[in-house]
C-alpha positions in Angstrom: 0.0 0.0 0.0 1.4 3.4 -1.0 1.0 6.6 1.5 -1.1 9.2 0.4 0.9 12.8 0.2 -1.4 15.4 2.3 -2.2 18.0 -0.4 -3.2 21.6 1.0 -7.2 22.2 0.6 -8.4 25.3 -0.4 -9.8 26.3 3.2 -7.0 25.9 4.6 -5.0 27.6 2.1 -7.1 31.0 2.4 -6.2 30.6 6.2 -2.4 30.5 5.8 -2.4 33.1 2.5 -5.2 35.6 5.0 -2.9 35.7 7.5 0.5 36.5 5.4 -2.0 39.7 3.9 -3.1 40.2 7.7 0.3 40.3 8.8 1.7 43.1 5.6 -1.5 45.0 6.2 -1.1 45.4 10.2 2.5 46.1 10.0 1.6 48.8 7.3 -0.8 50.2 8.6 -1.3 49.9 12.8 2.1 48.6 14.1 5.4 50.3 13.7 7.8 48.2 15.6 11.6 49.8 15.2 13.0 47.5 17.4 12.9 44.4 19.6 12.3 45.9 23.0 8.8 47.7 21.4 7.4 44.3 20.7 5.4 43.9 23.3 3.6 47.0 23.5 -0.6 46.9 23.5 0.2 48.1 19.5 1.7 45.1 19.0 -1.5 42.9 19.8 -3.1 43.5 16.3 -0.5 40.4 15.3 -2.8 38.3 17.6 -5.9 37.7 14.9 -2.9 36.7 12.1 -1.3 34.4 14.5 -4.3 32.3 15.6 -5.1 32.3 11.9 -1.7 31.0 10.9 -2.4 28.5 13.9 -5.4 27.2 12.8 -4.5 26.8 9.2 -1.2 24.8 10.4 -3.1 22.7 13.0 -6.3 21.7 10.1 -3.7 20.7 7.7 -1.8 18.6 10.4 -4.4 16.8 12.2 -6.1 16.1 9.1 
């Protein structure tokens, strides 16, 4: 018996490409972060929503 290869779906693939365009548009637009020791200022909370989404994407395509 041969192995299937997992092969991304296209739910899963908006998730991981939505987040990449979250992430450009956030740091465009809301978060200026000029160096490390700013990263953890409440600013810096908008990468939250791209994160989980990155998460979720990774985790659906993995558990699957």
């Amino acid at each position: 018996m041969e192995k299937k290869k997992k092969v991304i779906n296209v739910p899963e693939s908006i998730l991981l490409i939505s987040s990449f365009f979250m992430f450009m548009y956030i740091s465009k637009n809301f978060v200026f972060i000029p160096e490390f020791k700013y990263i953890f200022e409440r600013s810096s909370l908008w990468f939250v929503f791209p994160i989980v989404t990155l998460i979720v994407g990774i985790h659906s395509f993995l558990k699957r």
